[in-house]
N, C-alpha and C positions, 0 to 999 in steps of 0.2 A: 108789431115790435118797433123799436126805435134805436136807429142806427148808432152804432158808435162813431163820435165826431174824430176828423182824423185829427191827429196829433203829432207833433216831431219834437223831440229832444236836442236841444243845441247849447251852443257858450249863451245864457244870459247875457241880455241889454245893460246889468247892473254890474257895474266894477265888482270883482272881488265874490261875485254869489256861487261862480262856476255858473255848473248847469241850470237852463230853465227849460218849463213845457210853453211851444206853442202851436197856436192853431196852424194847421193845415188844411183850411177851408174857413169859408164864412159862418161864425154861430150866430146865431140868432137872441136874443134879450131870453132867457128863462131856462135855456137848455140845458140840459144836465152834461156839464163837461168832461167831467171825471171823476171819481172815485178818488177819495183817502184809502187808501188801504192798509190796515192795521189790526193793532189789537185792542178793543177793549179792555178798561181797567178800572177799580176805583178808584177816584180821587186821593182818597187816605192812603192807597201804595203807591203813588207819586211821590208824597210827602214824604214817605218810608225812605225809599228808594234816594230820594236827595238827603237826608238824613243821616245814611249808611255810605253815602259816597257822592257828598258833596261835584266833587271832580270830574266824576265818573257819569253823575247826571248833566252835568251841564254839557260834557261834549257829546254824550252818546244817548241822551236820552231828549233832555233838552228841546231840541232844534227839531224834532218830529212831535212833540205831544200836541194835540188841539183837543178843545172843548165837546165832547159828545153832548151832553146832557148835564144835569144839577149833581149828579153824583157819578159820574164814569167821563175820563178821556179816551181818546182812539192815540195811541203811541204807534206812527205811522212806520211801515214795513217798506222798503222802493222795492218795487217792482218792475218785472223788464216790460212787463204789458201796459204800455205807455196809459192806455184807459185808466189803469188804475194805480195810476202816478201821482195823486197829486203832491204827495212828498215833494215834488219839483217844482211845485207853482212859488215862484218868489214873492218877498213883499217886494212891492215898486219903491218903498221908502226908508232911509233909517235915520232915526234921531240923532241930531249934531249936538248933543247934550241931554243934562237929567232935569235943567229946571223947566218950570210950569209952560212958559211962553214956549219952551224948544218941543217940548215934548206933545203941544196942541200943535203947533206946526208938521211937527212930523205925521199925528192923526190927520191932518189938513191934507197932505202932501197926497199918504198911503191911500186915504178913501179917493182922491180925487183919479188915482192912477189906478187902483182896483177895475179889474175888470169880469173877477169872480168871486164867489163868496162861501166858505164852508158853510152846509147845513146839514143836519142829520133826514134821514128820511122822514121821522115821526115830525119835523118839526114845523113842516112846511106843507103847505095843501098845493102850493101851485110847484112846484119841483114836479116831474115826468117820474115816475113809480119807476125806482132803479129797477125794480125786478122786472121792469119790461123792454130795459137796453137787450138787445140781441147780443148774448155770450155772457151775460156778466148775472151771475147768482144774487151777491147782494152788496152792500159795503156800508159799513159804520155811518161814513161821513159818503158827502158829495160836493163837489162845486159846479156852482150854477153860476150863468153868466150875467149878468148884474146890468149889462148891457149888450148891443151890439159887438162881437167882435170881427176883425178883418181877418182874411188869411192871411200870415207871417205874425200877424200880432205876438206878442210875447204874453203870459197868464201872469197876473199879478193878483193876491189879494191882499187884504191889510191884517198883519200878525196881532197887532195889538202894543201898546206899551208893556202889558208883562212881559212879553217875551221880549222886546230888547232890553229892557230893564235888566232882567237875569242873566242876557246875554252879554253886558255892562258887565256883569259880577254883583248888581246889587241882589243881594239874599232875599228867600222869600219873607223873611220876619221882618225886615226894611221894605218892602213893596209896597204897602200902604202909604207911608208918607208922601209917593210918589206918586199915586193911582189919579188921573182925571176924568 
């Protein structure tokens, strides 16, 4: 079996994020840090769901969805078992604007501060087979550490331009002009 890495919840290193997750020990480059925990969904009821309540998706639905696969996202659940928080890993970056040069910067910034990475299990050969952490059944997603991390370190990964886009107010029908 393979240990769960310790973890602690505290005020984010980032103005304004509230809370982050960080380590409580040294990880190591590949290690499975933590669990998304959520729910599975298709893509098409995402779409639904902002459709029906523009407002309603952006603060309460929003800010938790990630990428599972080509047709389903994991709409993240917080949990008090820090393992399977990653709802709490902040991005390290956010866009100082919408145009081209701001928004390569901000990707510039986020990968460079990242220090883990969502993956689903099926999508990666070298990820640690969630089902063999000690206590933990399964989870959608996982973050792996993309590098070395310190203890106190803060979990950073990079959200993406859609998600600050949306979180801009720009609509998903307007995404595209903006995507690099």
């Amino acid at each position: 079996m393979v240990k769960l890495i310790q973890l602690a919840r505290k005020a984010s290193t980032i103005p304004g994020a509230g809370d982050g997750l960080f380590a409580n020990e040294f990880i190591k480059q590949g290690a499975t840090v933590c669990t998304y925990n959520g729910v599975n969904i298709d893509k098409d009821e995402v779409v639904d769901m902002y459709m029906i309540d523009p407002e309603g998706y952006l603060s309460n639905i929003h800010p938790y969805v990630r990428d599972f696969n080509s047709q389903q996202v994991v709409v993240g659940v917080p949990s008090a078992d820090l393992f399977k928080s990653g709802v709490m890993v902040n991005d390290g970056a956010k866009p100082k604007g919408v145009s081209h040069d701001l928004l390569k910067a901000y990707l510039d910034e986020s990968h460079s501060r990242a220090n883990v990475a969502a993956i689903s299990p099926e999508s990666s050969e070298s990820i640690e087979s969630i089902e063999n952490i000690e206590g933990i059944d399964s989870g959608p997603l996982a973050y792996q550490a993309t590098r070395d991390i310190n203890s106190g370190e803060e979990l950073f990964a990079c959200y993406g331009v859609g998600y600050w886009l949306m979180h801009m107010g720009i609509t998903p029908d307007k995404l595209r002009g903006y995507m690099i």
